[in-house]
SEPADREN-486257 format. One line per 2 residues: their letters; for each residue x, y, z of N, C-alpha, C, O, CB. Coordinates in nm, 3 decimals, padded with zeros to 5 digits. Each point is the difference from the previous one (the first is absolute). Glycine has a CB too. Layout:
! SEPADREN-486257
A	X:Y:Z:X:Y:Z:X:Y:Z:X:Y:Z:X:Y:Z  ... $
***
This chain:
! SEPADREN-486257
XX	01.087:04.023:01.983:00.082:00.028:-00.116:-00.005:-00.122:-00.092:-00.005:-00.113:00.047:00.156:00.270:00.085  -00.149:-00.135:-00.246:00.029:-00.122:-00.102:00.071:00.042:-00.135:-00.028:00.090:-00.080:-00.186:-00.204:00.172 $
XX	00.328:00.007:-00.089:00.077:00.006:-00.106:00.013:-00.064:-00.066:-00.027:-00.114:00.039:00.093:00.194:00.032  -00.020:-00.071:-00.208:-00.017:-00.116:-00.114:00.094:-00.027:-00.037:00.093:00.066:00.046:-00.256:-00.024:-00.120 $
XX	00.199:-00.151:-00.028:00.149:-00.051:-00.095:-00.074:-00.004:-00.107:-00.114:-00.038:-00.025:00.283:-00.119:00.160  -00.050:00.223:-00.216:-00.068:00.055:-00.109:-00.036:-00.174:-00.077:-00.094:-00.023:-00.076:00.246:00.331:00.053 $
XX	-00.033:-00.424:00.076:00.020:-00.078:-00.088:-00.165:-00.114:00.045:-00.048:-00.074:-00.086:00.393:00.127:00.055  -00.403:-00.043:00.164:-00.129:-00.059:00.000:-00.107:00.062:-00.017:-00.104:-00.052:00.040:00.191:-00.064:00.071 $
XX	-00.093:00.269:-00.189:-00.090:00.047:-00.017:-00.021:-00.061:-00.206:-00.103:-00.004:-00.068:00.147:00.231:00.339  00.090:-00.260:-00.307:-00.022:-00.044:-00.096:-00.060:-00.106:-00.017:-00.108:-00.010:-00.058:00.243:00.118:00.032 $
XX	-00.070:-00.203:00.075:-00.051:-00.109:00.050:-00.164:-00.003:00.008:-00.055:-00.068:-00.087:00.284:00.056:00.206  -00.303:00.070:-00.034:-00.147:-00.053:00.017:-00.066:00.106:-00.114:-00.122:00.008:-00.012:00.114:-00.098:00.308 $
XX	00.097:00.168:-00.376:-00.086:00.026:-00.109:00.013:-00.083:-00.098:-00.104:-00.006:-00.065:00.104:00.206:00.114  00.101:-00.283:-00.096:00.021:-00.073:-00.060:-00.101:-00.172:00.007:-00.047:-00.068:-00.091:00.277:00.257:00.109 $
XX	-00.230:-00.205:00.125:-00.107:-00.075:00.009:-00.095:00.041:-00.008:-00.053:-00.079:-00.078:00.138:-00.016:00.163  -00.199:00.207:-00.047:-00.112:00.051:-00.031:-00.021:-00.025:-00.144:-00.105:-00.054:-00.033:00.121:00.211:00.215 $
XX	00.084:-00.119:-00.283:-00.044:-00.055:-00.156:-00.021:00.135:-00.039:-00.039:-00.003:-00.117:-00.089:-00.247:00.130  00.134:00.366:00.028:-00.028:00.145:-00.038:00.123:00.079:-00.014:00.110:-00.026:00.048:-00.322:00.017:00.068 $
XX	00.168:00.139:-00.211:00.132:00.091:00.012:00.036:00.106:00.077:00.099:00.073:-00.011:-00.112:-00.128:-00.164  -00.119:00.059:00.292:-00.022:00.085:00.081:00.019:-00.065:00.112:-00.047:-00.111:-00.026:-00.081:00.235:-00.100 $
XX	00.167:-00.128:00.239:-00.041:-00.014:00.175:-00.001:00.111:00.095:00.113:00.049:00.003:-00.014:-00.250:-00.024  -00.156:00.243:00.075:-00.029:00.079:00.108:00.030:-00.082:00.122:-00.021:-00.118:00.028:-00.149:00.251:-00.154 $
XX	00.238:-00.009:00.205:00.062:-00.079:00.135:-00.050:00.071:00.138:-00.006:-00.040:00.116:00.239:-00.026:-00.255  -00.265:00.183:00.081:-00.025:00.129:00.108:-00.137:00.028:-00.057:-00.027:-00.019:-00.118:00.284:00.145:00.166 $
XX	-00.347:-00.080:00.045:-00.094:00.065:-00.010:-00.095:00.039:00.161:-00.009:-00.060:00.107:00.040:-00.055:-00.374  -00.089:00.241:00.215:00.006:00.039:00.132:-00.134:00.160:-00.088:00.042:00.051:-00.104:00.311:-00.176:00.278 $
XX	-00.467:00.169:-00.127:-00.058:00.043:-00.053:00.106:00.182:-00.106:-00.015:00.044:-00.114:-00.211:-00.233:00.336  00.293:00.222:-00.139:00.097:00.096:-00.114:00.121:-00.051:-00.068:00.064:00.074:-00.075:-00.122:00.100:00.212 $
XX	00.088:-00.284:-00.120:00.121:-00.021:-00.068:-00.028:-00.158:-00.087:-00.071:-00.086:00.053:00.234:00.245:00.155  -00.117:-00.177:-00.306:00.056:-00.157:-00.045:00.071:-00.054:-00.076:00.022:00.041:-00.114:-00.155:-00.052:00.159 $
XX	00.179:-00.089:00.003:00.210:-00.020:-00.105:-00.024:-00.152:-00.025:-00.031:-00.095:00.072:00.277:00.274:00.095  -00.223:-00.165:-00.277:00.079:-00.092:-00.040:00.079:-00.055:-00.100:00.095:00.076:-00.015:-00.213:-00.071:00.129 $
XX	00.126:-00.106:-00.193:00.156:-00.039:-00.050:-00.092:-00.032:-00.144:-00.091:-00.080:-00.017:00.299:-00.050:00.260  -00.134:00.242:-00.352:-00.030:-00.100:-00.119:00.085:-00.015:-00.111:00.062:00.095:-00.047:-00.264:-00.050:00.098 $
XX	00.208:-00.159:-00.096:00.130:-00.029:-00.098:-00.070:-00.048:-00.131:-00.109:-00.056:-00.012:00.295:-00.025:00.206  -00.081:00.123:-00.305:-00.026:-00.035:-00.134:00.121:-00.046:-00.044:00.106:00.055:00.030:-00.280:00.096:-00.070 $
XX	00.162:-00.263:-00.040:00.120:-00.044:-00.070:00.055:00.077:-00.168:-00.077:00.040:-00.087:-00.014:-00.278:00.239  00.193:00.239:-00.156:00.072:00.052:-00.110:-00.062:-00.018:-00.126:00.001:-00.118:-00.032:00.184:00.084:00.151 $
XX	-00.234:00.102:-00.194:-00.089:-00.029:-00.123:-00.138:00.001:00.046:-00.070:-00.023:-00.099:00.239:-00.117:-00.019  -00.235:00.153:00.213:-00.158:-00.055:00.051:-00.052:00.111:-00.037:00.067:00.098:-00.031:-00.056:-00.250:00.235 $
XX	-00.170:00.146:-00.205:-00.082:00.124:00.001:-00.052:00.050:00.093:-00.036:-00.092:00.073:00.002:00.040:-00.230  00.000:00.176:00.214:-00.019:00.064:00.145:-00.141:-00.021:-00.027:-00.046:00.035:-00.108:00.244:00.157:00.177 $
XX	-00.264:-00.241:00.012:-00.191:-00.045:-00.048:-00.069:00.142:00.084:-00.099:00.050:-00.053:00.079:-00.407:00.072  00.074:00.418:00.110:-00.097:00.119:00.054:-00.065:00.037:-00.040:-00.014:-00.035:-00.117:00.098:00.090:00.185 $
XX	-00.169:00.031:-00.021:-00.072:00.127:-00.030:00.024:00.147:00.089:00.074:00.014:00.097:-00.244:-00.203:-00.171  00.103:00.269:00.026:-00.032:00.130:00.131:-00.071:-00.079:00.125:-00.088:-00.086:-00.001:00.023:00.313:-00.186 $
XX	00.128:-00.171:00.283:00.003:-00.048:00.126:-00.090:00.159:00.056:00.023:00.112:-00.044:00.250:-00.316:00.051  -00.374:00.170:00.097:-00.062:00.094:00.022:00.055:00.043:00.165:-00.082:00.034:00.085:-00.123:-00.113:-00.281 $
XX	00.328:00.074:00.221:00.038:00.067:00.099:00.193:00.062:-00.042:00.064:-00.060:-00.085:-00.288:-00.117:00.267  00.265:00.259:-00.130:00.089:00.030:-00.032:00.099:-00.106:00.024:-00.024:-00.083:00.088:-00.062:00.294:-00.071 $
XX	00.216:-00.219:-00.100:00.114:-00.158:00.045:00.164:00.082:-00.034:00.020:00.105:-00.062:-00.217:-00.387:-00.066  00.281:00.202:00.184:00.130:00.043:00.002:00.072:-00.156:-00.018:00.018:-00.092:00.080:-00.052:00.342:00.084 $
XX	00.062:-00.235:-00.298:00.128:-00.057:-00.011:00.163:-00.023:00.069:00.088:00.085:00.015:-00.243:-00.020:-00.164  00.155:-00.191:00.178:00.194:00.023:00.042:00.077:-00.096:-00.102:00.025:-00.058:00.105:-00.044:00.084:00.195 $
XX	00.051:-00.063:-00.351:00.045:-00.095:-00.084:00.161:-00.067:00.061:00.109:00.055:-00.022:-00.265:00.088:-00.191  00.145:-00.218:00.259:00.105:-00.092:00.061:00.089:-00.050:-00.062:00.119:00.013:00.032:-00.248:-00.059:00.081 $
XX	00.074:-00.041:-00.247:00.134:-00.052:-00.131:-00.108:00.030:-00.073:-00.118:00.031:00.019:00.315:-00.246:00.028  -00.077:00.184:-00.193:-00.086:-00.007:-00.120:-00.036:00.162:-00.116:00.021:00.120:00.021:-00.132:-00.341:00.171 $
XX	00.076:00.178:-00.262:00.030:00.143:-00.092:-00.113:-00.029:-00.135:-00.031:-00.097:-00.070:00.350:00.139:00.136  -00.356:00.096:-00.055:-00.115:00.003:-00.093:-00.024:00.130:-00.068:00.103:00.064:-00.021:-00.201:-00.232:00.158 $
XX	-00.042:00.238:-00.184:-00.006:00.114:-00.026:-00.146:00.013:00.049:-00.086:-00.074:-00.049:00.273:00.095:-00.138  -00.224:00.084:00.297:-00.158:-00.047:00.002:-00.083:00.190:-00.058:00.026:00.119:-00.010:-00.001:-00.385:00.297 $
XX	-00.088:00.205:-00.299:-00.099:00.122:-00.098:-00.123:00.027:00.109:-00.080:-00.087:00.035:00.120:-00.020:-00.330  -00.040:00.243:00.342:-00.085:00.039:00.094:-00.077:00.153:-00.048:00.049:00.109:00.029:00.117:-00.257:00.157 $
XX	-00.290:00.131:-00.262:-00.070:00.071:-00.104:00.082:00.035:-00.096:00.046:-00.094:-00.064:-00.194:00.169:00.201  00.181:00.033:-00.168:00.078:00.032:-00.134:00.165:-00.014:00.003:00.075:-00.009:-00.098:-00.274:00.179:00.055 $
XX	00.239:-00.170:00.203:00.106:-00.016:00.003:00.107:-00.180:00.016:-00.032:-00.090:00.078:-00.075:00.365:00.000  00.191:-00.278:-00.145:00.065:-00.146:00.025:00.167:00.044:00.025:00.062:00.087:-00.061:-00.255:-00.254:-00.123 $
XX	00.237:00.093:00.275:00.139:-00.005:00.043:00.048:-00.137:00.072:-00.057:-00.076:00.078:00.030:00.331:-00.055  00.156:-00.253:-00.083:00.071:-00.117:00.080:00.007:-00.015:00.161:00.027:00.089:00.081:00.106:-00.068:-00.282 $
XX	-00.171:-00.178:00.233:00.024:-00.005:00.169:00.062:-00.118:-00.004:-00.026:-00.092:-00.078:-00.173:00.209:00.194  00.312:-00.116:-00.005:00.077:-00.104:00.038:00.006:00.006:00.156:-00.068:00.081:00.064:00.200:-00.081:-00.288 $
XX	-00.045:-00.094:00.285:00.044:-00.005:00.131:-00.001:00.147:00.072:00.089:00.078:-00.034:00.053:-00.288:-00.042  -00.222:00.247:00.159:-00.044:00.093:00.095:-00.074:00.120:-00.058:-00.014:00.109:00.056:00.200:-00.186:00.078 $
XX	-00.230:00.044:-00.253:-00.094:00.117:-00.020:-00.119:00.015:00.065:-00.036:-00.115:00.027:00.120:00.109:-00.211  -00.160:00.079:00.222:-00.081:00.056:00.017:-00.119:00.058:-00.070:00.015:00.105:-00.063:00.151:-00.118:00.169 $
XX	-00.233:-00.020:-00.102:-00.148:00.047:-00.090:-00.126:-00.005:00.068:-00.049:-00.088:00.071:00.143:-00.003:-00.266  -00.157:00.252:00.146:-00.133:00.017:00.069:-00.095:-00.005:-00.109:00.040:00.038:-00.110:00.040:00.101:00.304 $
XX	-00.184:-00.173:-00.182:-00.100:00.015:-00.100:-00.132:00.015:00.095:-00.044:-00.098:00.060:00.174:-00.047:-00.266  -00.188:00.267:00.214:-00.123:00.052:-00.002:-00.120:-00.130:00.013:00.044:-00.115:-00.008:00.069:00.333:-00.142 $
XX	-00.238:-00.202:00.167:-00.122:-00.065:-00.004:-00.064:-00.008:-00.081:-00.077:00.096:-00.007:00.075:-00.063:00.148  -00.014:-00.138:-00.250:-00.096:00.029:-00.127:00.047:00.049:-00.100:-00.055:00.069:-00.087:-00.090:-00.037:00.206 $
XX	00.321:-00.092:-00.102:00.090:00.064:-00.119:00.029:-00.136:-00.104:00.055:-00.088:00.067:00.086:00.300:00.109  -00.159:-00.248:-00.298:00.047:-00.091:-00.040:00.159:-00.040:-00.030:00.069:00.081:-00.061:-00.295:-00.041:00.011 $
XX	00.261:-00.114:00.076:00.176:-00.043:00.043:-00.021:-00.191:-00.022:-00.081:-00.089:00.022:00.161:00.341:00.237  00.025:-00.234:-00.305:00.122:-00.136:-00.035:00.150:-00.019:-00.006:00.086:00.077:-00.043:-00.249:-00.099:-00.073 $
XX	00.173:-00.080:00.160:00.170:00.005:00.004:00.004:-00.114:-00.206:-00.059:-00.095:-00.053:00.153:00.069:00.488  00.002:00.115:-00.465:00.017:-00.156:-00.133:00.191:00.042:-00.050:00.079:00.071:00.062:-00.441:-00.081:-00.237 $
XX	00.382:-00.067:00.042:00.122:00.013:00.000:00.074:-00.063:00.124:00.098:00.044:00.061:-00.152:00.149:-00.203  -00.013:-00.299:00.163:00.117:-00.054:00.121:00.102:-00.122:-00.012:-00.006:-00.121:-00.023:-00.175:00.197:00.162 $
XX	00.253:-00.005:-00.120:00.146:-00.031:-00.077:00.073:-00.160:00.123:00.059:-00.104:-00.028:00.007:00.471:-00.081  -00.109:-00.314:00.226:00.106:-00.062:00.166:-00.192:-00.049:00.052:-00.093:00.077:-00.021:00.420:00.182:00.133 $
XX	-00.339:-00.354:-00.066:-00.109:-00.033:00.096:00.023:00.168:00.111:00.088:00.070:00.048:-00.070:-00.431:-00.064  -00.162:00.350:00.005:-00.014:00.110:00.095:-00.126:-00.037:00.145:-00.113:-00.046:00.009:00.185:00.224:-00.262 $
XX	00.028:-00.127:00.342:-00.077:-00.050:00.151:00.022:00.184:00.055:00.094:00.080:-00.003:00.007:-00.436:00.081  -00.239:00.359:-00.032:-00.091:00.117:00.027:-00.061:00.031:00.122:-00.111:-00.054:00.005:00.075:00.018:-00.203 $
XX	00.070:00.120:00.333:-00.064:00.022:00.082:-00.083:00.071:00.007:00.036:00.105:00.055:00.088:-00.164:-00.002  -00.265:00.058:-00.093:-00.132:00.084:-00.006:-00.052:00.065:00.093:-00.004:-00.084:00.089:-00.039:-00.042:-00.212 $
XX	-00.007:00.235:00.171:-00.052:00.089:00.135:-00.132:00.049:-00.047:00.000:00.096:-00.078:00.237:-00.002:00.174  -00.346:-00.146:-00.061:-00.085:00.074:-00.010:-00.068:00.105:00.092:-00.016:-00.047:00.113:00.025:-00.123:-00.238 $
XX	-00.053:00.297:00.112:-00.078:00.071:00.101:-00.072:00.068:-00.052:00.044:00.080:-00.082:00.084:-00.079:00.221  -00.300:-00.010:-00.101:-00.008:-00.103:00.150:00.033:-00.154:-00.062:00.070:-00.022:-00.098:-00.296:00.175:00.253 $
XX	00.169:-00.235:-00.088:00.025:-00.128:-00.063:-00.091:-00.051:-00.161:-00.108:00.035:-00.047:00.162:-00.086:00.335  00.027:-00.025:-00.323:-00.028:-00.021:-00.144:-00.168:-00.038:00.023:-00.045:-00.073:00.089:00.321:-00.025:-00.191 $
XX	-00.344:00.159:00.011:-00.201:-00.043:-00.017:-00.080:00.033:00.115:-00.100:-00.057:00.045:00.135:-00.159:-00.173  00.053:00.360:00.181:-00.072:00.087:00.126:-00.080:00.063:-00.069:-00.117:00.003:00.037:00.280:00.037:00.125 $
XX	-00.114:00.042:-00.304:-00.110:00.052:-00.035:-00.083:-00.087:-00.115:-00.064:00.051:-00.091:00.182:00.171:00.167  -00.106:-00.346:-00.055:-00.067:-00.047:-00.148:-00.116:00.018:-00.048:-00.034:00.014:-00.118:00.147:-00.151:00.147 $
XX	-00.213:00.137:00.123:-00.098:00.001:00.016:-00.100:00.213:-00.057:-00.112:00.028:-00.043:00.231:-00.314:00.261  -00.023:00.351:-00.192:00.029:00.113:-00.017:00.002:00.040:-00.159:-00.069:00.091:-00.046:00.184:-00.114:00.275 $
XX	-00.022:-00.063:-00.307:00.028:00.003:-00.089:-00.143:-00.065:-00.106:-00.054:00.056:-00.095:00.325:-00.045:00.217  -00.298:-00.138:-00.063:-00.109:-00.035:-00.056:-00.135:00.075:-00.073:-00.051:00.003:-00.111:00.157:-00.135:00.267 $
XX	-00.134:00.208:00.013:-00.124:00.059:00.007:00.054:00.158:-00.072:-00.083:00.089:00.020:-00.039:-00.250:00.228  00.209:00.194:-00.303:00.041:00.096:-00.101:-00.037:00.125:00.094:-00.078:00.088:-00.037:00.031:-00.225:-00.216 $
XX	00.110:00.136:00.377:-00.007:00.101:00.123:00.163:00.010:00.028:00.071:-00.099:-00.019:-00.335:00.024:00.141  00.314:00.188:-00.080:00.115:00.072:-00.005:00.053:-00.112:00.085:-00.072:-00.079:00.062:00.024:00.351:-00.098 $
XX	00.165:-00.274:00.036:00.038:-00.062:00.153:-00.031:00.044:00.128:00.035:00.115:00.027:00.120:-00.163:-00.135  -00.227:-00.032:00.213:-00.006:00.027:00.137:-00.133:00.079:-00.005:-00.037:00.073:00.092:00.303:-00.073:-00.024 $
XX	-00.324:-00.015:-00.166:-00.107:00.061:-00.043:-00.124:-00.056:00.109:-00.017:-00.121:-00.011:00.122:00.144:-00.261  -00.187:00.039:00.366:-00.107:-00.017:00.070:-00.081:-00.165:-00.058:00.030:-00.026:-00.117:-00.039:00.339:00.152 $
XX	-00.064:-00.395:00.018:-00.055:-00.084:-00.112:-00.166:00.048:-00.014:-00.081:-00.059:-00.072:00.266:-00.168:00.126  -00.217:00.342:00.028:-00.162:00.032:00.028:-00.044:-00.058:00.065:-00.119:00.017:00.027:00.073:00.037:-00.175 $
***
């Protein structure tokens, strides 16, 4: 079993120097922590595996293809594979528990070679 604090997962992302850390990974699943400060710009892109948002603190509005809505403390958000999405309008620093499945750049390779996902390679 392994468990985390939320307050040293900040921590070694904060030292890493990134706005992303991954803590979990495991070939179907991968999590991890990402935070933006109040006023910042969300830099992402489409992510080529499906992801789930949890949002822990913080408050924003994130735009996931045509649609945008407010997220704060315990929302929830899914966004699809190959969907373009950003969080902006962020009002409160926002810290973010990310889920990817399968794990984030399972299909990148997939994606690359412009073959469906899980697509045979020949």
């Amino acid at each position: 079993m392994d468990i985390y604090a939320l307050e040293q997962l900040q921590a070694a992302r904060t030292a890493a120097g990134r706005l992303y850390r991954e803590f979990i990974r495991t070939h179907d699943l991968s999590v991890g922590l990402y935070e933006l400060a109040a006023g910042s710009v969300d830099p992402q892109g489409p992510h080529t595996e499906d992801e789930v948002y949890y949002v822990i603190s913080g408050r924003a509005l994130i735009t996931v293809g045509p649609d945008e809505a407010p997220v704060g403390p315990g929302s929830v958000v899914f966004v699809a594979a190959d969907m373009v999405h950003r969080f902006h309008d962020i009002t409160e620093d926002l810290s973010v528990i990310v889920f990817f499945g399968p794990a984030e750049y399972t299909h990148r390779a997939d994606h690359e070679g412009h073959r469906p996902h899980g697509a045979a390679t020949s």
